[in-house]
N, C-alpha and C positions, 0 to 999 in steps of 0.2 A: 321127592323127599328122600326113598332109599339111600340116594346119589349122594349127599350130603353126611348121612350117618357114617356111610364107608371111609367119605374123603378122610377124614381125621385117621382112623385105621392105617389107609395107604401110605397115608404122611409119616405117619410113626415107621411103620416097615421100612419106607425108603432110609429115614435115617438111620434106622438101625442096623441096616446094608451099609451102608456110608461108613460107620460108626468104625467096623468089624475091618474093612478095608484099608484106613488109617495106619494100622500096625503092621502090614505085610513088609515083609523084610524089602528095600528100597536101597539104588545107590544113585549117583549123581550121573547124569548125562554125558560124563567124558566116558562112561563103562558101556559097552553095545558087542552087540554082533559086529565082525567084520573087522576089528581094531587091531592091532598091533601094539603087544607090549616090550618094555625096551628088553634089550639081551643083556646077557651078562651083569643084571642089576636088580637089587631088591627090590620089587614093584610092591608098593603100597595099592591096599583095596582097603575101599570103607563105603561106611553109608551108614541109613537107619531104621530101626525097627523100635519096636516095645520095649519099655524099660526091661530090664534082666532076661531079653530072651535071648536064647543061645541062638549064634549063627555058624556054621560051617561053610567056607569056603573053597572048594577044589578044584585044581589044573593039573594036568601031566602028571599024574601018581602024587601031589603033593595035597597034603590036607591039612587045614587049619582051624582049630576050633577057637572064639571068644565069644564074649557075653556083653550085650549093647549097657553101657551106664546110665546112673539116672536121669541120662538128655536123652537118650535113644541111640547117643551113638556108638557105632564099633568100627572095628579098624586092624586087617591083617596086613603082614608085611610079606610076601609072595618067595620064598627062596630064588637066587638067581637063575635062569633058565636062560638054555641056548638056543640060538637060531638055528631051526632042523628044518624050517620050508615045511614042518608038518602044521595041519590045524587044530587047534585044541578045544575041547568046549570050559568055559569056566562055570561051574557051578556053584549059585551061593543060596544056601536052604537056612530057614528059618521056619515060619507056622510057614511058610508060602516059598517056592522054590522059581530063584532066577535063574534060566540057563543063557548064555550067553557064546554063540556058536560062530566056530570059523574065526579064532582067537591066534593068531599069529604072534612068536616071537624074532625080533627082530626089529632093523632102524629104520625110519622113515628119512627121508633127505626132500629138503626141500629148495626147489631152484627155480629162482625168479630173474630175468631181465630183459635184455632188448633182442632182437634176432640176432643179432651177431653169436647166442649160444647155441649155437650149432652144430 
């Protein structure tokens, strides 16, 4: 019978974990480790967090502050950065801090066909 009196307790707790988790600053799946942003061009970053919480976003000495609206969302525009072959980490802080490491600028080129490209 103990067993039973807890469960309810437990139930509460985990949603209330749940709950708390919801609002951490968040962006969409094209953002990661490992990426490559374009050179010489305003790179847009967004995502979303909590109504009116500030987020800061940083790369390469650049720093960007706004404030998510009343949908959650926010949205910096990234000054243009050059291709150096260095890595950068982006950093995006809110109540919870994303780092995102080994951030490369520079072009991707993408080449598909038959063997003859050789």
């Amino acid at each position: 019978m103990p067993l039973h009196k807890n469960a309810g307790f437990v139930l509460f707790v985990i949603f209330a974990l749940a709950s708390v988790a919801v609002g951490d600053v968040k962006t969409p799946a094209i953002f990661g480790s490992n990426m490559v942003l374009q050179r010489d061009h305003a790179n847009p970053v967004w995502g979303w967090a909590d109504m009116g919480e500030k987020v800061s976003v940083r790369i390469a000495g650049q720093s960007h502050d706004t404030q998510t609206d009343k949908n959650g969302n926010w949205r910096v525009t990234l000054k243009p950065l050059k291709a150096t072959g260095k890595a950068f980490t982006l950093a995006i802080k809110g109540k919870n801090e994303l780092k995102y490491e080994n951030v490369l600028v520079g072009e991707v080129w993408v080449c598909s066909g038959q063997s003859n490209m050789g």
